[in-house]
Structure formats: C-alpha cells, structure tokens
C-alpha positions as CSV (number, residue, x, y, z in Angstrom):
1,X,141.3,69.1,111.5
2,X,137.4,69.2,110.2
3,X,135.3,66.2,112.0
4,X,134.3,63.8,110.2
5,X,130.4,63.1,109.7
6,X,129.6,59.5,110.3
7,X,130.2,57.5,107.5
8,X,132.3,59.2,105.9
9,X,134.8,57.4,104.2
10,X,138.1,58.4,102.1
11,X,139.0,56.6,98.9
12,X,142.8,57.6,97.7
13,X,143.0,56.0,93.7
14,X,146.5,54.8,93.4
15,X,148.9,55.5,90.3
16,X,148.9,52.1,89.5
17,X,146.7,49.1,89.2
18,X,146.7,45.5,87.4
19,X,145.2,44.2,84.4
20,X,144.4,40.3,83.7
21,X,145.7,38.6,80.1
22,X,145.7,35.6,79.3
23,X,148.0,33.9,76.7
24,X,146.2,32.4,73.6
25,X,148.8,29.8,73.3
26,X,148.7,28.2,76.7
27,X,146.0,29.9,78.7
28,X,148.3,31.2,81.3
29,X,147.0,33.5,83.2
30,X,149.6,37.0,84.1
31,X,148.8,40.2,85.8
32,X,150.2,42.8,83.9
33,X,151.0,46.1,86.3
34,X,149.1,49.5,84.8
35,X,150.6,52.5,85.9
36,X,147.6,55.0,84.7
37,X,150.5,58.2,85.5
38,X,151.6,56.9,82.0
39,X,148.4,57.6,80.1
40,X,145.6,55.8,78.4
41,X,147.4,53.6,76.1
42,X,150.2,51.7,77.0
43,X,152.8,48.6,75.5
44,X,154.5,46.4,77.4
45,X,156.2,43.3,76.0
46,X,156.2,40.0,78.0
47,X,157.1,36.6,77.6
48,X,154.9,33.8,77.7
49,X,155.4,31.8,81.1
50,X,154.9,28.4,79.7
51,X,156.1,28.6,76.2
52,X,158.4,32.0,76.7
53,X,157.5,33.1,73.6
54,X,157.4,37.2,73.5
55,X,153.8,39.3,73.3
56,X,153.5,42.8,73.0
57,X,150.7,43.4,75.0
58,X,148.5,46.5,74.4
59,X,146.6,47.9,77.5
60,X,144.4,50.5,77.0
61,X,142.6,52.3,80.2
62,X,139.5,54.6,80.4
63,X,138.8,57.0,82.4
64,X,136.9,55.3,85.2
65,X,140.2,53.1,85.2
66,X,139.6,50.1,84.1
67,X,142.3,48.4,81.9
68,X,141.2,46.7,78.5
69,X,144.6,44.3,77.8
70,X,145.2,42.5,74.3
71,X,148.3,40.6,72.6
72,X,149.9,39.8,69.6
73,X,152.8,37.8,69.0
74,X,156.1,39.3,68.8
C-alpha cells in the first residue's frame, strides 16, 4: 500500500443523498432520498404528512450533485 502524504484525505461520494421539500399546503418540512445511480431527473410521489394529500415531487440533480426538488399536486 502507497503512503499517504500528510494531509491527504479520501472523499468516497455515495450513490445516494437527500433533498429538502417543503409542502405548499402546510409547510412541512420532508427529506426526500435521491439516489443519483438513477440519473438526473427523478419522480417520486409522496403524501403530505399533515394533510396526506399526494405530490409528485420532481427532483432534478446536476452534476456537482446537488438536488433541485419541486411539487405539484397529485
């Protein structure tokens, strides 16, 4: 095994990772999961944890990995 130099420090990026939405209705707050394995754009359909109304949520990720999430009512 190579030796480290001082410092160093490995960073593994993980398959998934969460995105933030809140509901328009209520304000809840929910963390959506975001599996970025699945590609950029992905649909997921929640219910509402106050009002349990359904949203199709939308999350859209670039490629530096951050996770853009917007709703609309089922």
């Amino acid at each position: 095994m190579a030796k480290r130099k001082k410092g160093y420090r490995e960073v593994r990026r993980s398959a998934h990772q969460e995105a933030v939405y809140n509901f328009d209705s209520c304000g809840e707050e929910i963390v959506v999961p975001v599996d970025i394995s699945a590609g950029s754009h992905q649909d997921y359909v929640e219910d509402c944890p106050v009002f349990c109304h359904p949203m199709t949520l939308h999350v859209d990720s670039s490629p530096d990995g951050e996770a853009h999430v917007e709703g609309e009512h089922e």
